[in-house]
mmCIF file of the N, C-alpha and C atoms, coordinates in Angstrom:
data_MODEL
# 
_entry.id   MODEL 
# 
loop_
_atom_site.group_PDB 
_atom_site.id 
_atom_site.type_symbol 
_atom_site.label_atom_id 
_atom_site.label_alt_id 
_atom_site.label_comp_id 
_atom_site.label_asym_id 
_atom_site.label_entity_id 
_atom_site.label_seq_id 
_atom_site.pdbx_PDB_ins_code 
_atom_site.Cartn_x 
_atom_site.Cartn_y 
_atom_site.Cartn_z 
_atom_site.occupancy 
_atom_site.B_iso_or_equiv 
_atom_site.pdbx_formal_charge 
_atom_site.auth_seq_id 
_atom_site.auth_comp_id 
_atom_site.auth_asym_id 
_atom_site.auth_atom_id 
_atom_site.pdbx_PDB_model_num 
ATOM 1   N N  . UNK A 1 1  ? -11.014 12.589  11.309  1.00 0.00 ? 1  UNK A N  1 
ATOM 2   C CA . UNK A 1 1  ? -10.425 12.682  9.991   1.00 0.00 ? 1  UNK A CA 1 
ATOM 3   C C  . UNK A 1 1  ? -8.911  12.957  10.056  1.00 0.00 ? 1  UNK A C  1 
ATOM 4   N N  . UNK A 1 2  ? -8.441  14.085  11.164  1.00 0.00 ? 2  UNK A N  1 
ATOM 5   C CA . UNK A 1 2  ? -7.278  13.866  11.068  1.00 0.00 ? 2  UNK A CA 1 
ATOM 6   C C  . UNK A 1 2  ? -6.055  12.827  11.212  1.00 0.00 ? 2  UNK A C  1 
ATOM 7   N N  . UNK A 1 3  ? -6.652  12.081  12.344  1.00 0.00 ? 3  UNK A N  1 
ATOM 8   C CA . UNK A 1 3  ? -6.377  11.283  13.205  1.00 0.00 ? 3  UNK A CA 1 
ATOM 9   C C  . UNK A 1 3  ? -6.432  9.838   12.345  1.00 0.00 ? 3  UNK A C  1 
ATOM 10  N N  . UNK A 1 4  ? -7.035  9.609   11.032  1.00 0.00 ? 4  UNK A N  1 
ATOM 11  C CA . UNK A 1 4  ? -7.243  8.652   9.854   1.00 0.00 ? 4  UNK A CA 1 
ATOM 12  C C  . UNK A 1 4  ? -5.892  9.150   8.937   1.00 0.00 ? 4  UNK A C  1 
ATOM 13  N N  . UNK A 1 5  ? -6.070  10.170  8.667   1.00 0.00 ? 5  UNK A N  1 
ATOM 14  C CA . UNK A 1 5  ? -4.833  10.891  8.081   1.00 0.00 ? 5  UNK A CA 1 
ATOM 15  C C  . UNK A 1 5  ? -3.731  10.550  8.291   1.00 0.00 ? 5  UNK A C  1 
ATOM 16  N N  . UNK A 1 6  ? -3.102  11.303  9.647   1.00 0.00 ? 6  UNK A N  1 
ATOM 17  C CA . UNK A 1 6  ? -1.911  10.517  9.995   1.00 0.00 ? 6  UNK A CA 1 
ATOM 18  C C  . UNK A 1 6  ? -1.601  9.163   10.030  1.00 0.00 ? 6  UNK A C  1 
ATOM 19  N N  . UNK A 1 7  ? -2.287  8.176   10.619  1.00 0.00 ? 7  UNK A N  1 
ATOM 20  C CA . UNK A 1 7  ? -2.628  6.753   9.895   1.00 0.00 ? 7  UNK A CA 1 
ATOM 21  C C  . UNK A 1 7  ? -2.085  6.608   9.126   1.00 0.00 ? 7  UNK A C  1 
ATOM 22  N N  . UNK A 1 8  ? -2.817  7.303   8.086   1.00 0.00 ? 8  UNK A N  1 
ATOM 23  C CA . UNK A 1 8  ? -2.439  6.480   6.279   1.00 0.00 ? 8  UNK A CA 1 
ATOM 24  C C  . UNK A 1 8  ? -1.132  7.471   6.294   1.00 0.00 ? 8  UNK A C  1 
ATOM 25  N N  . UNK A 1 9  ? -0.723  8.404   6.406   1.00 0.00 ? 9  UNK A N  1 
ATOM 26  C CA . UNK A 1 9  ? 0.348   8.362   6.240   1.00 0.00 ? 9  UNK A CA 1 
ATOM 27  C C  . UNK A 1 9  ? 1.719   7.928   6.869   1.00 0.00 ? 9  UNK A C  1 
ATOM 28  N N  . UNK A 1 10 ? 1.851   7.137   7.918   1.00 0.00 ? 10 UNK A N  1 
ATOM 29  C CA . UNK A 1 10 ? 2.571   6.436   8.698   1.00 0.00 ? 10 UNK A CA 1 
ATOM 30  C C  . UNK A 1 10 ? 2.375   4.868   7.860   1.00 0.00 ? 10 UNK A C  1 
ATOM 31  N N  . UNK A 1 11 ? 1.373   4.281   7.235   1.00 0.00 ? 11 UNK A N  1 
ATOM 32  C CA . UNK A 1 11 ? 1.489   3.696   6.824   1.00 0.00 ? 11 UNK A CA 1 
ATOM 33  C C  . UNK A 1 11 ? 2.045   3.593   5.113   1.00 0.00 ? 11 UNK A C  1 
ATOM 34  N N  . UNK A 1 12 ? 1.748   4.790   5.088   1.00 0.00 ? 12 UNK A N  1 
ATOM 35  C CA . UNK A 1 12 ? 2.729   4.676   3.439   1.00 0.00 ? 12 UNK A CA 1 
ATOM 36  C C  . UNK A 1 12 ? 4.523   4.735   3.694   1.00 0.00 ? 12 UNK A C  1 
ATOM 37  N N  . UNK A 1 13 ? 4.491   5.870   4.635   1.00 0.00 ? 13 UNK A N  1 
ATOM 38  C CA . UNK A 1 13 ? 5.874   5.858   5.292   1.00 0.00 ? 13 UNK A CA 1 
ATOM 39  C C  . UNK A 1 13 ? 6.529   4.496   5.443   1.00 0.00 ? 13 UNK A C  1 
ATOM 40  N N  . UNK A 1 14 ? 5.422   3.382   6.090   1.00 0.00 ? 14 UNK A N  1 
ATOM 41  C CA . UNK A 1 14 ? 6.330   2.530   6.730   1.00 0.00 ? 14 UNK A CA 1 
ATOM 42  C C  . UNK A 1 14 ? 6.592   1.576   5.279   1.00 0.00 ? 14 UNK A C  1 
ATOM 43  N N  . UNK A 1 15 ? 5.624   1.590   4.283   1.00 0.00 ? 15 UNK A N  1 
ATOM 44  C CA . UNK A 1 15 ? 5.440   0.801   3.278   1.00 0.00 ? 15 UNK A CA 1 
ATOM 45  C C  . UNK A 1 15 ? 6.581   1.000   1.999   1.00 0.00 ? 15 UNK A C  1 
ATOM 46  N N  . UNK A 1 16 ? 7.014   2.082   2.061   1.00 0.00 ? 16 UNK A N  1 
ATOM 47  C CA . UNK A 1 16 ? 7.635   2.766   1.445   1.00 0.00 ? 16 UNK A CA 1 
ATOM 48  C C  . UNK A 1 16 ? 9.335   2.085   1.811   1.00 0.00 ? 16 UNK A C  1 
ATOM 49  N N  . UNK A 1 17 ? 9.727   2.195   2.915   1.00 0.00 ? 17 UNK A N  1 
ATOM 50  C CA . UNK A 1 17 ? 10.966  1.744   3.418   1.00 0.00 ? 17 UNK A CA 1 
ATOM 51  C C  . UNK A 1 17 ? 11.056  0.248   3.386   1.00 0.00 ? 17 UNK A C  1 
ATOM 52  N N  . UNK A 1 18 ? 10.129  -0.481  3.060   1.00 0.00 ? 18 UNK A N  1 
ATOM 53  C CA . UNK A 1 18 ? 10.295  -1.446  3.196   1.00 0.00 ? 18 UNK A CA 1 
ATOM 54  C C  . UNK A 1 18 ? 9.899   -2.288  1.714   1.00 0.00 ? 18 UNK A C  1 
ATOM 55  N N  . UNK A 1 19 ? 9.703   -1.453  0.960   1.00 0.00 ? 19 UNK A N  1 
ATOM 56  C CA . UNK A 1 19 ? 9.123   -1.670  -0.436  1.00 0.00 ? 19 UNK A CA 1 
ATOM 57  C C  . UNK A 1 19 ? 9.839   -2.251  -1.164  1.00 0.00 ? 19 UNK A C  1 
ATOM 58  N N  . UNK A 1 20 ? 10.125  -3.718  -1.910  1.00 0.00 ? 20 UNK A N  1 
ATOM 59  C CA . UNK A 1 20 ? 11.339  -4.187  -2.923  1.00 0.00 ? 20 UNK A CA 1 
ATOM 60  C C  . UNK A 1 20 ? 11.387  -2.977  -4.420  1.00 0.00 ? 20 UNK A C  1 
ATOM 61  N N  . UNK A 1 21 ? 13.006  -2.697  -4.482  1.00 0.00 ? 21 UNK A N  1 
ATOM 62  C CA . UNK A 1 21 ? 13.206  -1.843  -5.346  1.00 0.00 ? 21 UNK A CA 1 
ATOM 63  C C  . UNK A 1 21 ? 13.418  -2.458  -6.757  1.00 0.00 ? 21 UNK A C  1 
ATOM 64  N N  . UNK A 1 22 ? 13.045  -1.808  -7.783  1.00 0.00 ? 22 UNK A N  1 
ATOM 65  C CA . UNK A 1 22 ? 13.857  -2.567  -9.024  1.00 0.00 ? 22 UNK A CA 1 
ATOM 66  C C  . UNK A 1 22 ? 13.879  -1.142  -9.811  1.00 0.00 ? 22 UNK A C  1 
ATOM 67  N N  . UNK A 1 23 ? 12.462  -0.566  -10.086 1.00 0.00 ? 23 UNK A N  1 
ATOM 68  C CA . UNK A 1 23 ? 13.286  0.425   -10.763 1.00 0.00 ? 23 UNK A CA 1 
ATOM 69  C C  . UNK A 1 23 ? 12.352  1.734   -10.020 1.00 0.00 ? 23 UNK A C  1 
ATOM 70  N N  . UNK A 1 24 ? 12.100  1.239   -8.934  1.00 0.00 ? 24 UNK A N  1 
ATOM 71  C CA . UNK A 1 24 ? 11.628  2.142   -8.055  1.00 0.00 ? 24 UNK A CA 1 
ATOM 72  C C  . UNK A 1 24 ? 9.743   2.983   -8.332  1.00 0.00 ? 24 UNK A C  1 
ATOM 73  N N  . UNK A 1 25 ? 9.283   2.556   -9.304  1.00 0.00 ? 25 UNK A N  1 
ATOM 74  C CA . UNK A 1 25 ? 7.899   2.877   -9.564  1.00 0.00 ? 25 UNK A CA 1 
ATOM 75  C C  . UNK A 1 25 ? 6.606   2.157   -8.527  1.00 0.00 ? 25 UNK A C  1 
ATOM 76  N N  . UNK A 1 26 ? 7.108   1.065   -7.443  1.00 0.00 ? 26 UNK A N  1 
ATOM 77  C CA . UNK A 1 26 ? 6.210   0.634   -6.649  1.00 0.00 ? 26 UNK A CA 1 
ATOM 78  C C  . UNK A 1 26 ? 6.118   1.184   -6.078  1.00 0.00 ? 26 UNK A C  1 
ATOM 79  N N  . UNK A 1 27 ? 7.567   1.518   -5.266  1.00 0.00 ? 27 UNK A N  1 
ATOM 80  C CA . UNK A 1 27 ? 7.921   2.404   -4.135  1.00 0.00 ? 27 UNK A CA 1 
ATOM 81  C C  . UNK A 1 27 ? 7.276   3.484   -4.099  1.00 0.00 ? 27 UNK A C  1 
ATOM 82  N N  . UNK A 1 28 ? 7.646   4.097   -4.930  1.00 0.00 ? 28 UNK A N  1 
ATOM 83  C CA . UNK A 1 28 ? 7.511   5.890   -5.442  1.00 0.00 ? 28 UNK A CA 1 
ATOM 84  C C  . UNK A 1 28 ? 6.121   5.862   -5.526  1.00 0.00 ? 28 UNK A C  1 
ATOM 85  N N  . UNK A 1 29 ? 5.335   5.130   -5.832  1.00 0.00 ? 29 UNK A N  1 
ATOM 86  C CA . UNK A 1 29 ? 4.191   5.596   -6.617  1.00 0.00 ? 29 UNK A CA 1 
ATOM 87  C C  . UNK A 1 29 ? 2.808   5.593   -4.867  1.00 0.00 ? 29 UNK A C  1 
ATOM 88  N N  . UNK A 1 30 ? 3.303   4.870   -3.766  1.00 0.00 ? 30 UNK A N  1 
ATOM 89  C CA . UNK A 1 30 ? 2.770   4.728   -2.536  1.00 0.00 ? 30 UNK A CA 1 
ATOM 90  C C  . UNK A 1 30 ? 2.492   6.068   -2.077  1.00 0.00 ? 30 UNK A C  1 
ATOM 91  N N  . UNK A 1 31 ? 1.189   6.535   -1.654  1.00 0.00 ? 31 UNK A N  1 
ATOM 92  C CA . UNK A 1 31 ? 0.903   7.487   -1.212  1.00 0.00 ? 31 UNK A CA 1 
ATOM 93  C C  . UNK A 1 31 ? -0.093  7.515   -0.306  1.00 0.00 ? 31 UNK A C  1 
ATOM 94  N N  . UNK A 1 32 ? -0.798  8.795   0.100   1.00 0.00 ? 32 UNK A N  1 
ATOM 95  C CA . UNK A 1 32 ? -2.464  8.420   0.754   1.00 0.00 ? 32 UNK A CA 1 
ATOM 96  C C  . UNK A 1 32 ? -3.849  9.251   -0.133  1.00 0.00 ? 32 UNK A C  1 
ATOM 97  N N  . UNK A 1 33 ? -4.390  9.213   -0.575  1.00 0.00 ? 33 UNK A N  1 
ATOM 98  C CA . UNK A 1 33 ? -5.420  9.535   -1.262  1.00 0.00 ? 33 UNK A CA 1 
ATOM 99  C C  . UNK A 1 33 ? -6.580  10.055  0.017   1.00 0.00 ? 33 UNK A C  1 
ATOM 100 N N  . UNK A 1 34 ? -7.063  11.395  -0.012  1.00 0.00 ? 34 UNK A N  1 
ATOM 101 C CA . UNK A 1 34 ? -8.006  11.939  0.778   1.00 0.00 ? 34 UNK A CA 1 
ATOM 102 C C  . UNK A 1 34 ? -9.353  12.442  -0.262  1.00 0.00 ? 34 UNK A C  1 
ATOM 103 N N  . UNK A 1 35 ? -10.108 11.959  -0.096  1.00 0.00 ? 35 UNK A N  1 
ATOM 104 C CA . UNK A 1 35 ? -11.613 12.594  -0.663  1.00 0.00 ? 35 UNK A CA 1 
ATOM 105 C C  . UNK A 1 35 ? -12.396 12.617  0.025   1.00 0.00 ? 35 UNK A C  1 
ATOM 106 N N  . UNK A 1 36 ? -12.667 13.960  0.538   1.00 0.00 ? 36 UNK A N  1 
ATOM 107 C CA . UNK A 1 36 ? -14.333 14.049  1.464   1.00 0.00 ? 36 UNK A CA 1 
ATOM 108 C C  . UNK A 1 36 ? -13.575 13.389  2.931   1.00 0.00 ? 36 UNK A C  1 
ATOM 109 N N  . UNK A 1 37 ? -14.493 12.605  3.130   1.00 0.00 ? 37 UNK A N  1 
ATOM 110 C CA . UNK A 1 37 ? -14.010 11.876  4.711   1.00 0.00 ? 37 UNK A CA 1 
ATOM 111 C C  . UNK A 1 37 ? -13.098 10.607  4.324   1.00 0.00 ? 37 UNK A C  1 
ATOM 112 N N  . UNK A 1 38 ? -13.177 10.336  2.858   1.00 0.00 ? 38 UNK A N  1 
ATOM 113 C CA . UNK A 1 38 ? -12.710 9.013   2.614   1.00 0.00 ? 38 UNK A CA 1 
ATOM 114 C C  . UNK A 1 38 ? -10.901 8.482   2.551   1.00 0.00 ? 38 UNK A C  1 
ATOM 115 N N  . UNK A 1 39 ? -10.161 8.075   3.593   1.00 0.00 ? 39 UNK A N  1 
ATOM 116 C CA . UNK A 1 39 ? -8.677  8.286   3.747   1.00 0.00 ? 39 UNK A CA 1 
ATOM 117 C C  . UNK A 1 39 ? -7.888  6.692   2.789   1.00 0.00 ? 39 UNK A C  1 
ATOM 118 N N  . UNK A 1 40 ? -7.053  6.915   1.784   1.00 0.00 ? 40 UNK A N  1 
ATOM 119 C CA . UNK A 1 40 ? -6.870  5.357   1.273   1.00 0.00 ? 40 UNK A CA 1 
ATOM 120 C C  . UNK A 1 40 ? -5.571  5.788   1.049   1.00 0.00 ? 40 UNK A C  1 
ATOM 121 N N  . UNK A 1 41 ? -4.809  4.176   1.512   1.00 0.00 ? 41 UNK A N  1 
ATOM 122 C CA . UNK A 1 41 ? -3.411  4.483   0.924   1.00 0.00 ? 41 UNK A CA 1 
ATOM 123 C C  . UNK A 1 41 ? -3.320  3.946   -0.237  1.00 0.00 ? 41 UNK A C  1 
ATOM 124 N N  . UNK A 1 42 ? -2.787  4.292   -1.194  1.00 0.00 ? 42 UNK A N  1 
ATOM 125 C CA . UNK A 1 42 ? -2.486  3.746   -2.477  1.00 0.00 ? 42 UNK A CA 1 
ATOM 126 C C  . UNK A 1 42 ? -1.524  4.045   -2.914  1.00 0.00 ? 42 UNK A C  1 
ATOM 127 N N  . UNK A 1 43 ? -1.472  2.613   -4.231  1.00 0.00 ? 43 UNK A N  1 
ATOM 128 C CA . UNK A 1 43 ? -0.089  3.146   -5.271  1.00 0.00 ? 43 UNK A CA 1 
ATOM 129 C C  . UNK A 1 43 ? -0.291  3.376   -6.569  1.00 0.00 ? 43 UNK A C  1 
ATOM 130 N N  . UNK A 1 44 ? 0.424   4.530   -7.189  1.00 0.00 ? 44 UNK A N  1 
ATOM 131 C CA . UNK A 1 44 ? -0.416  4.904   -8.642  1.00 0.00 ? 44 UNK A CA 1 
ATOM 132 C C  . UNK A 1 44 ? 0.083   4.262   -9.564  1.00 0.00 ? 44 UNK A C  1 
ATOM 133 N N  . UNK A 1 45 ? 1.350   3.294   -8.797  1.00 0.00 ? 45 UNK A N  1 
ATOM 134 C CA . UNK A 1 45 ? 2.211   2.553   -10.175 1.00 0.00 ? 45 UNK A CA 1 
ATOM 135 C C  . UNK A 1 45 ? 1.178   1.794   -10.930 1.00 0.00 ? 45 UNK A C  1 
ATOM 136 N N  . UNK A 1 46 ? 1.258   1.889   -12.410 1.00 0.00 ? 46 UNK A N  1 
ATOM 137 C CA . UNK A 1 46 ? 0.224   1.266   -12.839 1.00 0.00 ? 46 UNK A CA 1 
ATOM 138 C C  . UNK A 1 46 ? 0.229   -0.670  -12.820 1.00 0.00 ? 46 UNK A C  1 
ATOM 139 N N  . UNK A 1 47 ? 1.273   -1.206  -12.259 1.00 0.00 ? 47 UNK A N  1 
ATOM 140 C CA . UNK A 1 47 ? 1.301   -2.473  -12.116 1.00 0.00 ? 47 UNK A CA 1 
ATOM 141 C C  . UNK A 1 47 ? 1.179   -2.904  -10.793 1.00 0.00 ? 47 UNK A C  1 
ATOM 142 N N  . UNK A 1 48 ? 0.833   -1.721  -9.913  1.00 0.00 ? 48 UNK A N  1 
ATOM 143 C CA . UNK A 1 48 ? 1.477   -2.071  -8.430  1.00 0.00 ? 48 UNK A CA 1 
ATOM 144 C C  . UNK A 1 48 ? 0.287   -3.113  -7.998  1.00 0.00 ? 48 UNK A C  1 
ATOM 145 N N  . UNK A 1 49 ? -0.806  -3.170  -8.622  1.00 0.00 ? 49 UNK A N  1 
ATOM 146 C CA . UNK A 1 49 ? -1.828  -3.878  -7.639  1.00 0.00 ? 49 UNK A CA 1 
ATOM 147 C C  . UNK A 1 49 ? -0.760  -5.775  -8.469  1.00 0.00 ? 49 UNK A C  1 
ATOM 148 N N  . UNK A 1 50 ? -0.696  -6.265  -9.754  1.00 0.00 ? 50 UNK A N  1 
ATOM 149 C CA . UNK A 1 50 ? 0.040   -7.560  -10.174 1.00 0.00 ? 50 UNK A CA 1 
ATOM 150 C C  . UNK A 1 50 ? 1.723   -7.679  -9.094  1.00 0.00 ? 50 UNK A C  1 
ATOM 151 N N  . UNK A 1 51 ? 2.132   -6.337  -8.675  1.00 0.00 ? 51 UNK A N  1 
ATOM 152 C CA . UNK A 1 51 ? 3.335   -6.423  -7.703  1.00 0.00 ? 51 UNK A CA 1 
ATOM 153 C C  . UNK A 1 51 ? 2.747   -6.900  -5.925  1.00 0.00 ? 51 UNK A C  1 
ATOM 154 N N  . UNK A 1 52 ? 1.673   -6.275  -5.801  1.00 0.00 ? 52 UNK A N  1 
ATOM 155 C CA . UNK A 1 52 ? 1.124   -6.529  -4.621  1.00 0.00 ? 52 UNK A CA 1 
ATOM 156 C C  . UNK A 1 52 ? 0.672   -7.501  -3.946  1.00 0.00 ? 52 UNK A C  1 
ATOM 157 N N  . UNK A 1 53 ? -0.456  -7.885  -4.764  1.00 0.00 ? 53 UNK A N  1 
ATOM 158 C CA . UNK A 1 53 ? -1.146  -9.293  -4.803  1.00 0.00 ? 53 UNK A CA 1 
ATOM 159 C C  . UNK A 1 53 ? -0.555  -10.647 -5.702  1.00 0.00 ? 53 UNK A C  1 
ATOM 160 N N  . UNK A 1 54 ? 0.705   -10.331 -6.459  1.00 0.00 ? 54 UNK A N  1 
ATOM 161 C CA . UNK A 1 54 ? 1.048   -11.464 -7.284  1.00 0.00 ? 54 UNK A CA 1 
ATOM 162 C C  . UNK A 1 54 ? 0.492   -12.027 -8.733  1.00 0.00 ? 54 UNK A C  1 
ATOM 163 N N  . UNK A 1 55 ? 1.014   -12.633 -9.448  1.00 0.00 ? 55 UNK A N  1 
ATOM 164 C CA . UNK A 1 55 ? -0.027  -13.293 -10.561 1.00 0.00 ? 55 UNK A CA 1 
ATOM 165 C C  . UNK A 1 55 ? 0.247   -15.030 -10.433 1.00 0.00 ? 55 UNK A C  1 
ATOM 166 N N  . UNK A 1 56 ? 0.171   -15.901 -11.534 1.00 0.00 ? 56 UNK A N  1 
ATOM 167 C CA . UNK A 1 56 ? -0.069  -17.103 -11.541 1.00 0.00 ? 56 UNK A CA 1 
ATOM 168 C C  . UNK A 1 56 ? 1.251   -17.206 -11.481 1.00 0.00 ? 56 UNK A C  1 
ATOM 169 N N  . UNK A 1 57 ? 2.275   -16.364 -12.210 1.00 0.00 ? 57 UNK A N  1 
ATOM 170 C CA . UNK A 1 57 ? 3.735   -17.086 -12.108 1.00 0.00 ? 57 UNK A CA 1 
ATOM 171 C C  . UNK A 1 57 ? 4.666   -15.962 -10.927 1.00 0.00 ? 57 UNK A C  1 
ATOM 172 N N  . UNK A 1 58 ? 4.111   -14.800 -10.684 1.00 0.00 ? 58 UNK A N  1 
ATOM 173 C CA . UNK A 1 58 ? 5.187   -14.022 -9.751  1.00 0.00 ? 58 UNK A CA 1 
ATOM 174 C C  . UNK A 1 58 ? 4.468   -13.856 -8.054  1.00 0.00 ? 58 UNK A C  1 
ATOM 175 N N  . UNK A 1 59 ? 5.261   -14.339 -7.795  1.00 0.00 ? 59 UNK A N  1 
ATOM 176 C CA . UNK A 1 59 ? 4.346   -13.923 -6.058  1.00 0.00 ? 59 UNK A CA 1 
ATOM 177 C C  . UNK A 1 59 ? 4.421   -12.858 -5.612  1.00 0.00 ? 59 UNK A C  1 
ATOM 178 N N  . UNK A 1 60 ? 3.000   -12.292 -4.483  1.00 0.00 ? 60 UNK A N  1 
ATOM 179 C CA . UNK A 1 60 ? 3.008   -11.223 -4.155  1.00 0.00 ? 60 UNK A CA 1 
ATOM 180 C C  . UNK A 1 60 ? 3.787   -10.842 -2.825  1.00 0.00 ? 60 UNK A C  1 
ATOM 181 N N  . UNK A 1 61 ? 3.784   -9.488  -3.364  1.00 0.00 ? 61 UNK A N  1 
ATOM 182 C CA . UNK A 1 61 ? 5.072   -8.578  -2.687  1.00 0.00 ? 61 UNK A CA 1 
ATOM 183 C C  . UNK A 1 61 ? 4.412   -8.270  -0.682  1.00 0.00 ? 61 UNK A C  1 
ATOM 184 N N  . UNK A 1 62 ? 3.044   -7.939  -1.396  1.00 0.00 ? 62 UNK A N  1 
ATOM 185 C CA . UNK A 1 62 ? 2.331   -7.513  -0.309  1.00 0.00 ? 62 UNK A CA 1 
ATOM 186 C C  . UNK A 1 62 ? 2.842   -6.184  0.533   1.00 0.00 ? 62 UNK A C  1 
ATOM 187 N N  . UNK A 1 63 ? 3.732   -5.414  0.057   1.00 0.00 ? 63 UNK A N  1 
ATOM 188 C CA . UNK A 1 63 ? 3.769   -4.329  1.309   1.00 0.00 ? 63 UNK A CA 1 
ATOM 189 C C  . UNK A 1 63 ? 2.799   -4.020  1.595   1.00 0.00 ? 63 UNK A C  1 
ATOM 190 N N  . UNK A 1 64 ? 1.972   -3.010  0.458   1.00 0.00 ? 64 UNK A N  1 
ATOM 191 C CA . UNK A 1 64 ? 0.632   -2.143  1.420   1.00 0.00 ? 64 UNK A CA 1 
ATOM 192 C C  . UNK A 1 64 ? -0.094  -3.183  2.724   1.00 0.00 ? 64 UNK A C  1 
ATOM 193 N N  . UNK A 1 65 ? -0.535  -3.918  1.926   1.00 0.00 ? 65 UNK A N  1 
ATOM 194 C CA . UNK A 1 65 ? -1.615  -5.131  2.900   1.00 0.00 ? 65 UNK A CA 1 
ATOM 195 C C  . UNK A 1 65 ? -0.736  -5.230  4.225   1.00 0.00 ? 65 UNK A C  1 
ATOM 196 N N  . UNK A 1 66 ? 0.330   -5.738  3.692   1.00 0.00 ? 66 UNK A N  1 
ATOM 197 C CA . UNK A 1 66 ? 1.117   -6.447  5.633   1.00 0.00 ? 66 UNK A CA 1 
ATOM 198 C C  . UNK A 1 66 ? 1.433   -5.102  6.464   1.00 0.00 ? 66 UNK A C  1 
ATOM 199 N N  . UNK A 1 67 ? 1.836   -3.845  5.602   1.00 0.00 ? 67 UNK A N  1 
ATOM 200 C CA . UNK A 1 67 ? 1.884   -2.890  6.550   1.00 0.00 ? 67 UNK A CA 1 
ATOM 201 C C  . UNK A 1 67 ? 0.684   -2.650  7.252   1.00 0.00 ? 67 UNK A C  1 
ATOM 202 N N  . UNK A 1 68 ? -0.442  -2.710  5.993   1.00 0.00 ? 68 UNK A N  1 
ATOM 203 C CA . UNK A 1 68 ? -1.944  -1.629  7.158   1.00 0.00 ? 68 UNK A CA 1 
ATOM 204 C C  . UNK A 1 68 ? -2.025  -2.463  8.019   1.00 0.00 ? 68 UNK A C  1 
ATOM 205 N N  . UNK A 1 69 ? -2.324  -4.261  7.658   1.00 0.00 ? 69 UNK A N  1 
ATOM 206 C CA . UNK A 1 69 ? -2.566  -5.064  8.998   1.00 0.00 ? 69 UNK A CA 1 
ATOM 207 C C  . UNK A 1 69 ? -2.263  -4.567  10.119  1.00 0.00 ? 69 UNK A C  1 
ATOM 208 N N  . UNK A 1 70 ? -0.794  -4.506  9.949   1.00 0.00 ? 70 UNK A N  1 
ATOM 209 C CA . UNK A 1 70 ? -0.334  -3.722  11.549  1.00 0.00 ? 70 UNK A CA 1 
ATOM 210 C C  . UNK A 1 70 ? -0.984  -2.637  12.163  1.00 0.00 ? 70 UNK A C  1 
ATOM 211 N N  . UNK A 1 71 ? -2.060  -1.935  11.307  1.00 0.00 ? 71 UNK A N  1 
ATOM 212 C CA . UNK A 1 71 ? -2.394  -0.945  12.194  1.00 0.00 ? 71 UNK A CA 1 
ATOM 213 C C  . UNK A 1 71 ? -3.969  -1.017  12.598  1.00 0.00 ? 71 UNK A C  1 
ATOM 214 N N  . UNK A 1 72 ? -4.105  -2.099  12.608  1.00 0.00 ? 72 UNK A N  1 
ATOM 215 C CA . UNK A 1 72 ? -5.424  -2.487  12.980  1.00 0.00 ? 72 UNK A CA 1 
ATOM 216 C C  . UNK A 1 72 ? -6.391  -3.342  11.997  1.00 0.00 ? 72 UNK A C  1 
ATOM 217 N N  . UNK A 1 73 ? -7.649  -3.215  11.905  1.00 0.00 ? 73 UNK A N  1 
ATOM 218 C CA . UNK A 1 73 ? -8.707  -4.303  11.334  1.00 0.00 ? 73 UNK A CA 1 
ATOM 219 C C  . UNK A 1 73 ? -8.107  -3.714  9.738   1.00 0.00 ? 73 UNK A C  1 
ATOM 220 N N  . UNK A 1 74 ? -8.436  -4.954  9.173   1.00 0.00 ? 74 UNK A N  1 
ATOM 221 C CA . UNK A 1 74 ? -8.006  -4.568  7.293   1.00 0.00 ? 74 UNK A CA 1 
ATOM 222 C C  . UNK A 1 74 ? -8.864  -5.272  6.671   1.00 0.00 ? 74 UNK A C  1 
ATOM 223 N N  . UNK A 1 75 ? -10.037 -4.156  5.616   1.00 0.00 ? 75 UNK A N  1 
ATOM 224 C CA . UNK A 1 75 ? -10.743 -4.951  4.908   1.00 0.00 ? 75 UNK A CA 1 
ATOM 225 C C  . UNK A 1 75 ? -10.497 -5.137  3.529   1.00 0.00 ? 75 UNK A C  1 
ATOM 226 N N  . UNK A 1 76 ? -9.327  -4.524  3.182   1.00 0.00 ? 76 UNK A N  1 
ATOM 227 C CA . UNK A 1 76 ? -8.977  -4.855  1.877   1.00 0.00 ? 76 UNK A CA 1 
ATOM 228 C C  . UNK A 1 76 ? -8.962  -6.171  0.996   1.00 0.00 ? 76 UNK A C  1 
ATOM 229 N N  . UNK A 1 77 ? -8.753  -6.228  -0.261  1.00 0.00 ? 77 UNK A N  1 
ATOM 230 C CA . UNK A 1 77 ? -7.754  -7.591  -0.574  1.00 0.00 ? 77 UNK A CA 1 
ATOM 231 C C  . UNK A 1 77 ? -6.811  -8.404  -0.212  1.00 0.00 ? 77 UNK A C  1 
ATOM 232 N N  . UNK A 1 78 ? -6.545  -9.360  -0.203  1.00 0.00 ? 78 UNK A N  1 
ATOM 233 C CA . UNK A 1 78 ? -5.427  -9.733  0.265   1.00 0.00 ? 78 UNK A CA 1 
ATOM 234 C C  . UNK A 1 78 ? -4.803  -10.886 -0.596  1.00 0.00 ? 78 UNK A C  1 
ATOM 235 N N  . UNK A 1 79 ? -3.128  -11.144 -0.651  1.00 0.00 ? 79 UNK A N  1 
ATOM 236 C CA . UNK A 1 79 ? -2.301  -11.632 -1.539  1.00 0.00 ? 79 UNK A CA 1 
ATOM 237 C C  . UNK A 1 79 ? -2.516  -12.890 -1.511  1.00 0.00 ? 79 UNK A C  1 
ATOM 238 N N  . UNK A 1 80 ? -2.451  -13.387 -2.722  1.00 0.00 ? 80 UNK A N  1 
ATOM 239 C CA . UNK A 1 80 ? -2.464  -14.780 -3.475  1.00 0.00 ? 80 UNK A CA 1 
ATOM 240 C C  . UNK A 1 80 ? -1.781  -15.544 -2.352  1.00 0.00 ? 80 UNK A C  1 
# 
């Protein structure tokens, strides 16, 4: 558990620095969420998942996704 921990937080770290700014609520809002054994990085911006994954007319940004890739198997979603 700890060892998941640091993880997700190296990966918000890295997601974070590399995050496109506009008025800074994607960025900012990247964190790691811990419940029980369960470790998730997330963002609380309320648009961040249409910034992430994209819509029909804006393409996605993808930080979270391309960062976790890097840190091994990823079963998440993934961008348009």
């Amino acid at each position: 558990m700890p060892a998941r921990k640091k993880i997700a937080q190296e990966i918000a770290s890295q997601a974070k620095a590399v995050a496109p700014v506009l008025t800074g609520d994607y960025r900012d809002g990247i964190g790691v969420n811990v419940r029980g054994t369960m470790v998730r990085v997330v963002d609380n911006d309320e648009l961040a998942i249409h910034k992430e994954y994209g819509t029909a007319d804006t393409p996605a940004h993808a930080t979270l996704t391309g960062t976790a890739m890097r840190f091994g198997r990823y079963r998440g979603m993934r961008p348009r």
